[in-house]
C-alpha positions in Angstrom: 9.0 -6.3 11.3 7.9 -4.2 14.3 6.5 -0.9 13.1 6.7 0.9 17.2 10.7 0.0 16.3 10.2 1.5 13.1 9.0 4.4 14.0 9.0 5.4 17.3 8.5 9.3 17.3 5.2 8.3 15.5 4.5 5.6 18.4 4.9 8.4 20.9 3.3 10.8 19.4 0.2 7.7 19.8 0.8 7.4 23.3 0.6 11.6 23.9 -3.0 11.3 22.5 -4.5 8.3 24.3 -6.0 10.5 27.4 -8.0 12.4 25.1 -8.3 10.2 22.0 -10.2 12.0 18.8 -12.4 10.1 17.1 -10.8 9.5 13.5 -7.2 9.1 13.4 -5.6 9.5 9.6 -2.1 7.2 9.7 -0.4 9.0 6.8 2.9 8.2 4.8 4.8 6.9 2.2 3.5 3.1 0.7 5.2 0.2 2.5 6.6 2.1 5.3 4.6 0.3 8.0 1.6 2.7 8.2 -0.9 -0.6 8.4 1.1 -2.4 11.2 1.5 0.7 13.3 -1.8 1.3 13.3 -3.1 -2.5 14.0 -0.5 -2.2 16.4 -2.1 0.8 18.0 -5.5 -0.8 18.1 -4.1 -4.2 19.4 -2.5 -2.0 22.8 -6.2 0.1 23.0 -7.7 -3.3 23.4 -5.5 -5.1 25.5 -7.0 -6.0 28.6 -3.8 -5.8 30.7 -2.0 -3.2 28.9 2.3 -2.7 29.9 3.5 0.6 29.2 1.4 1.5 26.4 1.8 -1.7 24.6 -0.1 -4.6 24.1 0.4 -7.4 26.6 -0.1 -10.7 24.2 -1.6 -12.7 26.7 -4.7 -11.8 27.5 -8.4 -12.8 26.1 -8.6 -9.3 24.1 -5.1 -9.5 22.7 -5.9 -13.8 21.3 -8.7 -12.7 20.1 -7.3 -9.4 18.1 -4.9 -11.7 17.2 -7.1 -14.6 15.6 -8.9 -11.5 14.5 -12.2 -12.7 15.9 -11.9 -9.6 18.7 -16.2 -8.2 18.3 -15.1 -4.7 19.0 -12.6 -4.8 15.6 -13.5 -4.3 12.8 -11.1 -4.0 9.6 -12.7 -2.5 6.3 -10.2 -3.6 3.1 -11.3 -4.2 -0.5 -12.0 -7.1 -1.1 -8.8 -8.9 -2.7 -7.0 -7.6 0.2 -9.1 -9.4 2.3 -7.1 -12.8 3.3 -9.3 -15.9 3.1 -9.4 -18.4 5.6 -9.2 -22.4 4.5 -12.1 -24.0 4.4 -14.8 -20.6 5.5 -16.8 -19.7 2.9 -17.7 -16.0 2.8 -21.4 -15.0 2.6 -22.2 -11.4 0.5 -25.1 -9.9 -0.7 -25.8 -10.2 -4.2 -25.0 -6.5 -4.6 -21.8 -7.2 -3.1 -20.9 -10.0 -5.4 -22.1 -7.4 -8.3 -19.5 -4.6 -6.8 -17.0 -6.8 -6.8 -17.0 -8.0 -10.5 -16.8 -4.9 -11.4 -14.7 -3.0 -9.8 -12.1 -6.6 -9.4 -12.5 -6.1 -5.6 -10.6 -3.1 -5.0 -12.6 -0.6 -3.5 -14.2 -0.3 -0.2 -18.1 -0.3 -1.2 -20.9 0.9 0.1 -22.2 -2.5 1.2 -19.4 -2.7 3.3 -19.9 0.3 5.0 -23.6 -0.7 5.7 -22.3 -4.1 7.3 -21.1 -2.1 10.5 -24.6 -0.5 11.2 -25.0 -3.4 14.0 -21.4 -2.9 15.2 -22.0 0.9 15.9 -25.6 -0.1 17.2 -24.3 -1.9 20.2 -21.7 -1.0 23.1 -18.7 -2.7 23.1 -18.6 -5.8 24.4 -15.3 -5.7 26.9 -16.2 -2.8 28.6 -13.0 -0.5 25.8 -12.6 1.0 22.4 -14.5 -0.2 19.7 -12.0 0.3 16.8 -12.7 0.1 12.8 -9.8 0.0 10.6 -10.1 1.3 7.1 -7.1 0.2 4.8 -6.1 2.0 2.3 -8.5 4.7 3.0 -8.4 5.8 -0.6 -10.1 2.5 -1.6 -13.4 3.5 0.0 -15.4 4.3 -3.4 -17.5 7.9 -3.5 -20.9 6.1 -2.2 -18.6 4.5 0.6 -16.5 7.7 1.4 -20.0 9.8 1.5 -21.0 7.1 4.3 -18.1 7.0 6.5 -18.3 11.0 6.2 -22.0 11.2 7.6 -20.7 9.0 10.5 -17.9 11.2 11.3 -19.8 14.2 11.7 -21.8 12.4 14.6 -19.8 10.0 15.6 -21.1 7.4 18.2 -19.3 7.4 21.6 -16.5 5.3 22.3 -16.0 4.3 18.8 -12.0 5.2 16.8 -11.9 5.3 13.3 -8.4 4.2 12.2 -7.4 5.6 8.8 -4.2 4.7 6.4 -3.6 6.1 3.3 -1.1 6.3 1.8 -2.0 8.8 -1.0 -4.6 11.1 1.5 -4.9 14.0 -1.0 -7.1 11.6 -2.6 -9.5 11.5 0.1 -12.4 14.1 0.3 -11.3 17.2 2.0 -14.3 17.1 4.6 -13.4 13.6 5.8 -9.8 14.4 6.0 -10.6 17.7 8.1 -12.3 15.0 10.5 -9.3 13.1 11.1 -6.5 14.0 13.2 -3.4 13.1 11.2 -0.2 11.2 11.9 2.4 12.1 9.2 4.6 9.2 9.5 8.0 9.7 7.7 10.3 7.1 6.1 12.6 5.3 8.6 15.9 5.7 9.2 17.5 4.3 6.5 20.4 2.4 8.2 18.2 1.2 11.1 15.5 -0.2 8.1 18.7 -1.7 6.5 19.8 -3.9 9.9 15.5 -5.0 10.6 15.3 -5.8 7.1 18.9 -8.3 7.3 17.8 -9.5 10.5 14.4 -10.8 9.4 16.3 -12.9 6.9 15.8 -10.3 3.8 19.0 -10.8 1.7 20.4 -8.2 -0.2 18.5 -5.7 2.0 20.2 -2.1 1.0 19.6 -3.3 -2.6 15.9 -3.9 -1.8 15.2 -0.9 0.6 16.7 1.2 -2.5 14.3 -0.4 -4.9 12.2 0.7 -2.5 12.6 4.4 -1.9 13.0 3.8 2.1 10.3 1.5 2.7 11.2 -1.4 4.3 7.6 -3.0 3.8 7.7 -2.3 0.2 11.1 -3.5 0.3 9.9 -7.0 1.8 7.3 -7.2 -0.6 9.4 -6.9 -3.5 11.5 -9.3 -2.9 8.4 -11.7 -2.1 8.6 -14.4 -5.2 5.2 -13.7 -6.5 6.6 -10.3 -7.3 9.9 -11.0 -8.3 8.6 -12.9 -11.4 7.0 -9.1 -12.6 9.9 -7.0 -10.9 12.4 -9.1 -13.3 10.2 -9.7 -16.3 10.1 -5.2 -16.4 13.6 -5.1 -15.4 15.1 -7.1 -18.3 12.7 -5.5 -20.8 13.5 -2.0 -20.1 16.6 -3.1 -20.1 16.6 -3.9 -23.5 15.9 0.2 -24.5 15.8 0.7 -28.1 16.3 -3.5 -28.9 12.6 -4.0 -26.8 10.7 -6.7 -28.6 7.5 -4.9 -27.5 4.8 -7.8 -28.4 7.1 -10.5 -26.7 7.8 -8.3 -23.7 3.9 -7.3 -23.2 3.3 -10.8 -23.3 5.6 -12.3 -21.0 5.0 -9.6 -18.4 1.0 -10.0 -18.5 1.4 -13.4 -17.6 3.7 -12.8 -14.5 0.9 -10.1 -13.7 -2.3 -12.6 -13.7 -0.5 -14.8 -11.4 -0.3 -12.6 -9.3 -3.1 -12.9 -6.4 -4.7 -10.3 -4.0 -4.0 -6.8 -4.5 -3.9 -5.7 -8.2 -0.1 -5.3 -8.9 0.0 -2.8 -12.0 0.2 0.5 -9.9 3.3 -1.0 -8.2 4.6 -2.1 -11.8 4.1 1.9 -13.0 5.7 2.6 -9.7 9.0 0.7 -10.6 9.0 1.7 -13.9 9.1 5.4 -13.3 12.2 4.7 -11.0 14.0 3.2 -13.6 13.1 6.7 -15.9 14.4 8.6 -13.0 17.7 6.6 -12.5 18.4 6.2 -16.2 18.0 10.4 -15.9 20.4 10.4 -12.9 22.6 8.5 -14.6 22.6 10.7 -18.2 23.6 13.8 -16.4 26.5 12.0 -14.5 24.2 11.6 -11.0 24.9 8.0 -9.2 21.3 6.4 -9.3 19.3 6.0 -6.7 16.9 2.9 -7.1 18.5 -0.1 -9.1 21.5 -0.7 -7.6 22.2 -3.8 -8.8 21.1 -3.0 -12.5 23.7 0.2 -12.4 25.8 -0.8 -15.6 22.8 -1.5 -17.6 21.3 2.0 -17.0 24.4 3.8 -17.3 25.1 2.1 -20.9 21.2 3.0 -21.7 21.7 6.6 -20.5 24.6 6.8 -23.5 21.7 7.0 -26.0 18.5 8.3 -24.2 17.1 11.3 -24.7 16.5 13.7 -22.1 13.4 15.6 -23.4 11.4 12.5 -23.3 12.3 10.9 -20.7 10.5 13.7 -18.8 7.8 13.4 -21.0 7.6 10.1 -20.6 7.9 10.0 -16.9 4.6 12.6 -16.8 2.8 10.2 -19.2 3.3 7.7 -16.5 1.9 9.4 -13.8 -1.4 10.2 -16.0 -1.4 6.4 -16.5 -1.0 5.7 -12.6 -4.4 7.3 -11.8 -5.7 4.7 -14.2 -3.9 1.8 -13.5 -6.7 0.1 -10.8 -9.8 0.7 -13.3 -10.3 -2.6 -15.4 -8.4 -2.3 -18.5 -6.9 -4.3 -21.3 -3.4 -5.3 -19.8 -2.2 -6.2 -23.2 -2.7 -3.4 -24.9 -1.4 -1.2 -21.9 1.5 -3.2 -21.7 2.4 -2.9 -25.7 1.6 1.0 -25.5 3.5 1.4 -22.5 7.1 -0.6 -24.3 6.6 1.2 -27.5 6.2 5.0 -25.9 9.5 3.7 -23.7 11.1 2.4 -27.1 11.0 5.1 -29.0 13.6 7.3 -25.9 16.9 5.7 -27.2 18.5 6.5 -30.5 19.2 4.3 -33.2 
C-alpha cells in the first residue's frame, strides 16, 4: 500500500515543512494506519539524490541504498523482535544487549541501542543531506532509552531529523513530546482504504478494514495467516459465551500465540477482544455492530443473554490488562483468567 495515497493532507502537510525542517518530527495516529510507511517514505524523498516533486525518485544511489537499507545516513531504531533478520548475517550485540533482550523478550528500545548511534551523530553525513534516525514505535524506547534520546533533543546536532511514530504518544515523556513537532495523522477514508485494500489482492476487504477500526495496515495484517490462526482460535471461543470450555480454549489459543514470530501478539489479541465486548454491547441495545461483520448472528444470539453491567466491567478490566500485556507473563494463566471473567457475562 502507498501511505502519500493514503493520506495525502498528512503528505502535504510534510512537504509545507521541508524549507524549514524541525529537528524531531512525532508521526502520530491510530495503530496500522500507515504512520511507519509514511514516515520511511518521508525519509526515503529527504534522501533522494534526484528528488521529483517532493517524492523519492527510485533510481538513484541514495534511494538503492535506502532501499536495501544499507543507506549510512539512516538509521532505524525498533526493538528487537521487530527487527527483520537477514539470511545468512549473523547479528553481533554486546553482552548487555543480549541480557536486555531476555528479559524484556526484545520489545523495547534499550539503552544500548541508543548508545550505538554515538558514532552516527559523531560524523557528518556522508552524501552531502539529512542524516535521518527512525524510532518505531516510539513508546518502545524503555525509561533509560527515552531519558537518552531526550538529552539529545535538547542539543541536537546539526543536520540530523529524528523521525518518531507512536502510535499511543501519551505514553511518551511529556518533555520529549514537547520536542517534537507532531503530525496527527487521521484514519483514511474509509471507502478509498476499502478499494487499496481490494486492489492489493486483500479479499474480503470491508470485512477486514471493519475488524480493523479503519486501518487498512492493521487490516492487512489481520488477515496475514500467522494471525489468522489466533484471530479465529478467540473468535470461536468467545463465541462459545457461557458454553466456553475455558482450559481447552486457553490452551489452544496459547499455542496459536507462541507461533507467532516477531512482535509479541497479545496486545493485538486484547485489542480484538474488546471489540467483540463492544459489538456484543451494540448489538444488546439493538445497535448494528461495528467490528465482526462476518460473525454478526453469533453476537446478536450472545447479546440475547449477556449482561450489560459487566460487560462494561469487563471491557475496563481489559484495558487494565492491556498496559500489562508486553511485560513477560504466564500466558496460560492469563488466558484461563481472561475466558472465565468473559464466562461468567452470559446467563444460564
Amino acid at each position: 500500500m502507498n501511505a502519500r495515497d493514503l493520506h495525502p493532507a498528512s503528505w502535504q502537510r510534510l512537504q509545507d515543512w521541508r524549507p524549514r525542517l524541525p529537528h524531531a518530527l512525532l508521526f502520530a495516529g491510530a495503530r496500522g494506519i500507515g504512520k511507519t510507511d509514511l514516515a520511511r517514505a518521508f525519509a526515503a524523498a529527504l534522501l533522494c539524490e534526484a528528488p521529483n516533486e517532493g517524492f523519492a525518485c527510485g533510481a538513484c544511489a541514495g534511494c538503492r541504498w535506502f532501499g536495501q537499507g544499507q543507506h549510512p545516513d539512516f538509521r532505524l531504531l525498533a526493538p528487537e523482535a521487530l527487527q527483520p533478520v537477514l539470511a545468512g548475517e549473523e547479528k553481533k550485540k554486546s553482552e548487555k544487549a543480549e541480557k536486555e533482550k531476555s528479559s524484556r523478550g526484545g520489545q523495547e528500545i534499550t539503552i544500548a541501542q541508543i548508545r550505538e548511534l554515538d558514532e552516527f551523530l559523531a560524523v557528518g553525513a556522508h552524501r552531502n543531506g539529512a542524516r535521518i534516525i527512525l524510532l518505531h514505535p516510539a513508546e518502545s524506547l524503555n525509561r533509560a532509552a527515552a531519558n537518552a534520546i531526550l538529552k539529545i533533543l535538547e542539543e541536537p546536532p546539526a543536520g540530523v531529523l529524528f523521525l518518531l511514530v507512536s502510535s499511543e504518544p501519551m505514553r511518551l515523556l511529556p518533555t520529549l513530546r514537547s520536542r517534537c513537532q507532531t503530525l496527527a495523522i487521521p484514519l483514511p477514508d474509509t471507502e478509498k482504504a476499502t478499494r487499496i485494500l481490494a486492489a492489493a489482492g486483500l479479499k474480503e476487504a470491508e470485512n477486514w478494514l471493519a475488524l480493523a477500526g479503519g486501518a487498512p495496515e492493521l487490516a492487512r495484517q489481520l488477515a496475514e495467516k500467522t494471525a489468522t490462526e489466533w484471530l479465529q482460535a478467540l473468535t470461536e471461543a468467545l463465541a462459545c459465551g457461557r458454553r466456553l470450555e475455558v482450559l481447552t480454549a486457553a490452551a489452544g489459543l496459547e499455542k496459536s500465540l507462541k507461533a507467532v514470530k516477531g512482535e509479541n501478539p497479545l496486545p493485538l489479541l486484547l485489542e480484538c477482544a474488546q471489540k467483540w465486548i463492544v459489538d456484543l454491547n451494540l448489538a444488546a441495545q439493538g445497535i448494528p455492530i461495528r467490528f465482526y461483520l462476518r460473525e454478526r448472528d453469533r453476537i446478536t444470539e450472545l447479546a440475547r443473554v449477556a449482561y450489560l453491567l459487566p460487560l462494561a466491567r469487563f471491557y475496563r478490566q481489559v484495558t487494565i490488562w492491556r498496559r500489562f500485556a508486553g511485560h513477560p507473563l504466564n500466558l496460560r494463566l492469563f488466558l484461563e483468567q481472561f475466558f472465565f471473567g468473559y464466562r461468567t457475562l452470559f446467563a444460564k
